[in-house]
C-alpha positions as CSV (number, residue, x, y, z in Angstrom):
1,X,0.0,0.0,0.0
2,X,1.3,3.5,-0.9
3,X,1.6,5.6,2.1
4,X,1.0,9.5,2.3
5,X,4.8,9.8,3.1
6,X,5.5,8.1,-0.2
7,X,2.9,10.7,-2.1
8,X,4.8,13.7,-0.1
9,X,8.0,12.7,-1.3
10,X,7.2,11.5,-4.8
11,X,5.9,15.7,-4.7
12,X,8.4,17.0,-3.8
13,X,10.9,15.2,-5.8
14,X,8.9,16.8,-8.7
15,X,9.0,19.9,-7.8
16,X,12.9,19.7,-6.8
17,X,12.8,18.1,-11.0
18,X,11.0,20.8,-12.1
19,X,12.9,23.6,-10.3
20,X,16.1,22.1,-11.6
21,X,15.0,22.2,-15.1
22,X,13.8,25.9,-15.0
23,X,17.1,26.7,-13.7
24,X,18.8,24.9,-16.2
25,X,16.4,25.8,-18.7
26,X,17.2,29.5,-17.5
27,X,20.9,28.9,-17.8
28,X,20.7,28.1,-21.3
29,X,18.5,31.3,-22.3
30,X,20.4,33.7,-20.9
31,X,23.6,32.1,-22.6
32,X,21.9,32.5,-25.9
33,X,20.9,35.9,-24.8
34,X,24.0,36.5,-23.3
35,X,25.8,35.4,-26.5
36,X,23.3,37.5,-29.2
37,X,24.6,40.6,-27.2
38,X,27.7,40.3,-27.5
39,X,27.5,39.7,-30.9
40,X,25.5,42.2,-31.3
41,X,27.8,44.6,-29.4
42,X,30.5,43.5,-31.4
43,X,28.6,44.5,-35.0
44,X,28.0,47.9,-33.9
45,X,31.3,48.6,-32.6
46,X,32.1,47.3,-36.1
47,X,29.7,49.1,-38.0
48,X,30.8,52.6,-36.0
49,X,34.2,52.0,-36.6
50,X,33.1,52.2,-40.2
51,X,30.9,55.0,-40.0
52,X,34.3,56.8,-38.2
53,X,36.3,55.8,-40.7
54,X,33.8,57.2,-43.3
55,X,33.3,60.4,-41.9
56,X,36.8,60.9,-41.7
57,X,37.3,60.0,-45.3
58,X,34.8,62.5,-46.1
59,X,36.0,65.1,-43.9
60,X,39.6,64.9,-45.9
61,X,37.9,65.0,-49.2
62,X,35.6,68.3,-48.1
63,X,39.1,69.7,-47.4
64,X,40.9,68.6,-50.6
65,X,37.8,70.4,-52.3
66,X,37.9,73.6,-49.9
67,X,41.6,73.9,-50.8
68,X,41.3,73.4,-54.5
69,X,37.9,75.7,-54.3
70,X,40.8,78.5,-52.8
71,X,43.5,77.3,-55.3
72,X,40.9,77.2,-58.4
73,X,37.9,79.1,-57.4
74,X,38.7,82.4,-58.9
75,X,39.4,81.0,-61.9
76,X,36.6,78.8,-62.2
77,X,34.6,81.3,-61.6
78,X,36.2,84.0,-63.8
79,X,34.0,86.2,-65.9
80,X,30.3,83.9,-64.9
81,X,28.7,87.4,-63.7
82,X,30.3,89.8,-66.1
83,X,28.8,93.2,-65.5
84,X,26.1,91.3,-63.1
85,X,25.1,93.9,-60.1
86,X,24.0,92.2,-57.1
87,X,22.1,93.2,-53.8
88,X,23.2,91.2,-51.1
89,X,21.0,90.9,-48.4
90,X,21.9,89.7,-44.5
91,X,19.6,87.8,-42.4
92,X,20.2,88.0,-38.7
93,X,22.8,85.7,-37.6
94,X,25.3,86.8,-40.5
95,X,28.6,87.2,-40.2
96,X,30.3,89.8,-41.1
97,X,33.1,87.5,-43.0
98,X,29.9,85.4,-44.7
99,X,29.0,88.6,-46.2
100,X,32.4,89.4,-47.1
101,X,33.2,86.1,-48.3
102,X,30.4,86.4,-50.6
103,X,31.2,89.8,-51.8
104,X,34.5,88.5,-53.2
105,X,33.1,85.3,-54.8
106,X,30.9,87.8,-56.6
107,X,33.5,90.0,-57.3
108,X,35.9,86.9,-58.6
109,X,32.7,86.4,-60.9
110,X,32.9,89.6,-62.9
111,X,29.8,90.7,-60.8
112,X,29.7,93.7,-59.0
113,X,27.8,94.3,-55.2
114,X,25.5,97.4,-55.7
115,X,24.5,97.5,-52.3
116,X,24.6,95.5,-48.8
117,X,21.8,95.3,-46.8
118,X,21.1,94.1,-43.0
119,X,17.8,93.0,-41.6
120,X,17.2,93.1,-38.3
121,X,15.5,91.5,-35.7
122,X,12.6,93.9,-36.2
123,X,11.7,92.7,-39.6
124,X,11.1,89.4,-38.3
125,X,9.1,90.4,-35.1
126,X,5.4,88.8,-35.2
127,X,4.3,91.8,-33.5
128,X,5.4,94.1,-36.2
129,X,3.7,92.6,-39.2
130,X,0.9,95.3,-39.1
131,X,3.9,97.8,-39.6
132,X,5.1,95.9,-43.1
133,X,1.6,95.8,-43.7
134,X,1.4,99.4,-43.5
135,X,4.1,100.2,-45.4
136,X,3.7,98.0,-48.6
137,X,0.3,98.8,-48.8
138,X,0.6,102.8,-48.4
139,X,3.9,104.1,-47.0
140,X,5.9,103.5,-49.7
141,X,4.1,101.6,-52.7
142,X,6.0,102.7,-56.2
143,X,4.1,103.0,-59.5
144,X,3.6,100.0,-61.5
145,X,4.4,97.2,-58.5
146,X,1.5,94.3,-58.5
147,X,1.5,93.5,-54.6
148,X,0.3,89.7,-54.2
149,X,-3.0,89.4,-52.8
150,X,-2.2,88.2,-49.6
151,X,-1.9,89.8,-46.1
152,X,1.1,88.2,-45.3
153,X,3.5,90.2,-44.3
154,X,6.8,88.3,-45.6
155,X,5.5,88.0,-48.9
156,X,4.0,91.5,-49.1
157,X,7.7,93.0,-48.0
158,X,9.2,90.7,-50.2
159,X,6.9,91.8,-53.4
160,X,8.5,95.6,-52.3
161,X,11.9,95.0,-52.0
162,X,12.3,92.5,-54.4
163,X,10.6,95.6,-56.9
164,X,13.2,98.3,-56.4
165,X,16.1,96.2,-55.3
166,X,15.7,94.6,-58.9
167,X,15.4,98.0,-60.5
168,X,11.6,97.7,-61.9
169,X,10.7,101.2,-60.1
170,X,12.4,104.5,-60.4
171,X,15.8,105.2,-58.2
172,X,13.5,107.6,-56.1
173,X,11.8,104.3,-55.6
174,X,14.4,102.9,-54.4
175,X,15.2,105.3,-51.9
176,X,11.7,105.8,-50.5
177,X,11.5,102.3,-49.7
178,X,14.4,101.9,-47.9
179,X,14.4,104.8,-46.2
180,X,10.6,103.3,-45.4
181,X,12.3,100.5,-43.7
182,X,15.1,102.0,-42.2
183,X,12.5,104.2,-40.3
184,X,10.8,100.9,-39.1
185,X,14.1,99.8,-37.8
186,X,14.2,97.0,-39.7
187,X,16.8,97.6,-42.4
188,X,20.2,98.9,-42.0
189,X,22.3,99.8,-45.5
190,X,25.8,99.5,-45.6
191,X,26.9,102.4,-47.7
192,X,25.5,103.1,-50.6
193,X,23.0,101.1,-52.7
194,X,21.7,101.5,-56.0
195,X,19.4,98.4,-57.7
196,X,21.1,95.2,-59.0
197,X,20.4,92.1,-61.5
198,X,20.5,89.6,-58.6
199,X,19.5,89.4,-55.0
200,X,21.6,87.4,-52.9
201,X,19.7,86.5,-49.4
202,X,22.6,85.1,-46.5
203,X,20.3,83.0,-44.4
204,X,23.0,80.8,-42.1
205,X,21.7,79.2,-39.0
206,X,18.5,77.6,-37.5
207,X,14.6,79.8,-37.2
208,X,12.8,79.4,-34.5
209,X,9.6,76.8,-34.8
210,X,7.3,78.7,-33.0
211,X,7.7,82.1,-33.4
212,X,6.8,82.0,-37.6
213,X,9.7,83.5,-39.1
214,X,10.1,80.4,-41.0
215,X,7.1,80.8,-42.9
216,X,7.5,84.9,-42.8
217,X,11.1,84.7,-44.3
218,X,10.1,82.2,-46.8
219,X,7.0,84.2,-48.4
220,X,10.0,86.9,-48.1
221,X,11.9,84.8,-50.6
222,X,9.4,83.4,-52.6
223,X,8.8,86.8,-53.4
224,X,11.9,88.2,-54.4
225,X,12.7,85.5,-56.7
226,X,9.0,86.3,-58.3
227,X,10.6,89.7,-59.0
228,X,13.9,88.6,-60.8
229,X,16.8,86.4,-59.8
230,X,17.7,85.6,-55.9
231,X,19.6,82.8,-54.4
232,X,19.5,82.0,-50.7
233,X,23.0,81.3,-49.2
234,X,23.0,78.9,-45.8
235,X,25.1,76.6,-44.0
236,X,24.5,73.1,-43.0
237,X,22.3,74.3,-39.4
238,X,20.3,76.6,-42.5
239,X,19.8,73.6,-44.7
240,X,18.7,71.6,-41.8
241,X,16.4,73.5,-39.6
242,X,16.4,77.2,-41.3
243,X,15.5,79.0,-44.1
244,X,17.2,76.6,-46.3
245,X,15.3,73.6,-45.3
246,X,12.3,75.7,-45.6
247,X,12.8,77.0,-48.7
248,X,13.3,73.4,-50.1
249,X,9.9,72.0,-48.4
250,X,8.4,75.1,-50.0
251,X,6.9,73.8,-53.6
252,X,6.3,78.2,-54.3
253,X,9.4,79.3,-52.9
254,X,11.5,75.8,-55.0
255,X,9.8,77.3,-58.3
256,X,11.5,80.8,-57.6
257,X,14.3,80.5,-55.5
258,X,17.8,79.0,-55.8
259,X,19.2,78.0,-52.7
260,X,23.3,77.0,-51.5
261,X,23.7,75.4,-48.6
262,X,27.3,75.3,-47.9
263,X,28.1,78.7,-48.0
264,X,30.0,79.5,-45.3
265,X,33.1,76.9,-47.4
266,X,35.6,77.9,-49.9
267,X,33.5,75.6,-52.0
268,X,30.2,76.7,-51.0
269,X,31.4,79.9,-52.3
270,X,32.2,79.1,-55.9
271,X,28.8,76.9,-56.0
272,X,27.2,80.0,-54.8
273,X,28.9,82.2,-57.7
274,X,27.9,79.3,-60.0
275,X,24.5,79.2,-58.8
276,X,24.0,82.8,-59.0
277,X,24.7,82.8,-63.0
278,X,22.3,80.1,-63.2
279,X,19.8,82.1,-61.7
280,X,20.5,85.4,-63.6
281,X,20.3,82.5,-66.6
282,X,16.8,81.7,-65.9
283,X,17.5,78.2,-64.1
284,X,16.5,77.2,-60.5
285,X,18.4,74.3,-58.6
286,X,19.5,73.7,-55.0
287,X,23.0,73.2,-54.4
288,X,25.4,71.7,-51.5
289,X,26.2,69.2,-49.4
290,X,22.6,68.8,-47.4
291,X,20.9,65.6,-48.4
292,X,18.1,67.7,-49.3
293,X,20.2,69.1,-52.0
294,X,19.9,68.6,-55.7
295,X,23.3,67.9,-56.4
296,X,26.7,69.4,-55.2
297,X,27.1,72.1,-57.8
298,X,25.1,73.3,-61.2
299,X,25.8,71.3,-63.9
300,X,28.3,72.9,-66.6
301,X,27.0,74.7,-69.2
């Protein structure tokens, strides 16, 4: 007869059976677990060693091309904006040796920089739209210039500028407008100006996303292209998460605006020169080394 001591051990010796066998069990898992990791560990230390090794590969051939852009660049360049005048306008955030950069590049080109421009903070204030507004519309509107029919401030001061800077109006035009803005605070000229061919806008750096100057600055440039030829000259932060990247996810501003985003390099600078007889040649691209770019520089033609 089978005792209840015999039935007590007999359960227990399954439960010792099945506690060994989780814990084996367990063992075995986490080995395999164990062993995935590492393995695991072991391609992404590979796979970042590549991505190092890449970067630095591309890091020595953006310098090989930055020296032969200050080598070459005036040469390749040479004589692509003959007699070209240019306005070139500063965003806030420019630096004076962007500007000056650009200036030379233009310079290098044949071109010639009728006039520098700086826009201030004020221009791009939210609470000041009623003041662009204001002026477009009645302050300072020359004969002959078709504002869009839009309330939006950006576009509407774009429409202006973009009108006299590009010499449609009269030179007394010209004046009135920016004297317009000056008053505002929200323009400051750097020596004299007189209109040009081209607009050049120098957008480096990020925009705020909540404060709408991304949207405000890009009817700004969509406008100014609608008037003749303008480029809009970034860096990698612009191309990114500023006025470049905007411009670029802008299907309006893409149809008038050409856009470089790797200005602020010796090569950026030639594309830019490059880009800017393109322009003044009736052809739109979007040029750098952004991913969002159409190709490094404009074809030859």
């Amino acid at each position: 007869m089978i005792s209840y001591r015999y039935h007590l051990i007999s359960i227990i010796g399954i439960f010792l059976a099945l506690a060994l066998g989780v814990v084996v069990g367990t063992t075995a898992v986490n080995g395999a677990v164990v062993g995935d990791l590492r393995r695991q560990v072991k391609d992404l230390k590979a796979a970042n060693a590549d991505a190092a090794a890449r970067a630095s590969s591309l890091s020595k051939d953006a310098g090989n091309a930055d020296t032969l852009a200050q080598a070459f660049g005036a040469s390749i360049v040479s004589g692509k904006l003959s007699n070209v005048g240019v306005v070139v306008v500063s965003l806030p955030g420019t630096t004076a040796n962007l500007t000056n950069a650009v200036a030379t590049e233009i310079a290098a080109a044949g071109g010639k920089v009728t006039g520098k421009l700086q826009i201030t903070k004020d221009f791009i204030d939210p609470g000041r739209v009623a003041d662009i507004r204001s002026l477009a519309t009645s302050g300072a509107h020359p004969v002959g210039l078709q504002l869009p029919e839009t309330d939006d401030a950006g576009r509407l001061a774009g429409s202006l500028l973009g009108f006299v800077l590009l010499g449609k109006g009269a030179p007394t035009d010209l004046t009135q407008v920016i004297a317009g803005f000056t008053g505002l605070k929200m323009i400051k000229a750097d020596g004299g100006l007189s209109a040009g061919r081209a607009v050049v806008l120098l957008s480096p750096g990020a925009l705020a996303k909540t404060d709408g100057s991304a949207a405000m600055l890009t009817g700004f440039s969509t406008e100014l292209g609608a008037k003749g030829p303008a480029l809009v000259v970034g860096d990698s932060t612009s191309a990114a998460g500023g006025l470049i990247n905007a411009v670029r996810a802008n299907a309006d501003a893409k149809d008038n605006v050409s856009t470089v985003d790797d200005g602020a390099t010796p090569l950026g600078q030639v594309t830019m020169a490059l880009s800017l007889a393109e322009v003044v040649a009736g052809r739109k691209g979007n040029y750098g080394t952004a991913a969002n770019a159409d190709a490094l520089l404009p074809t030859a033609n």
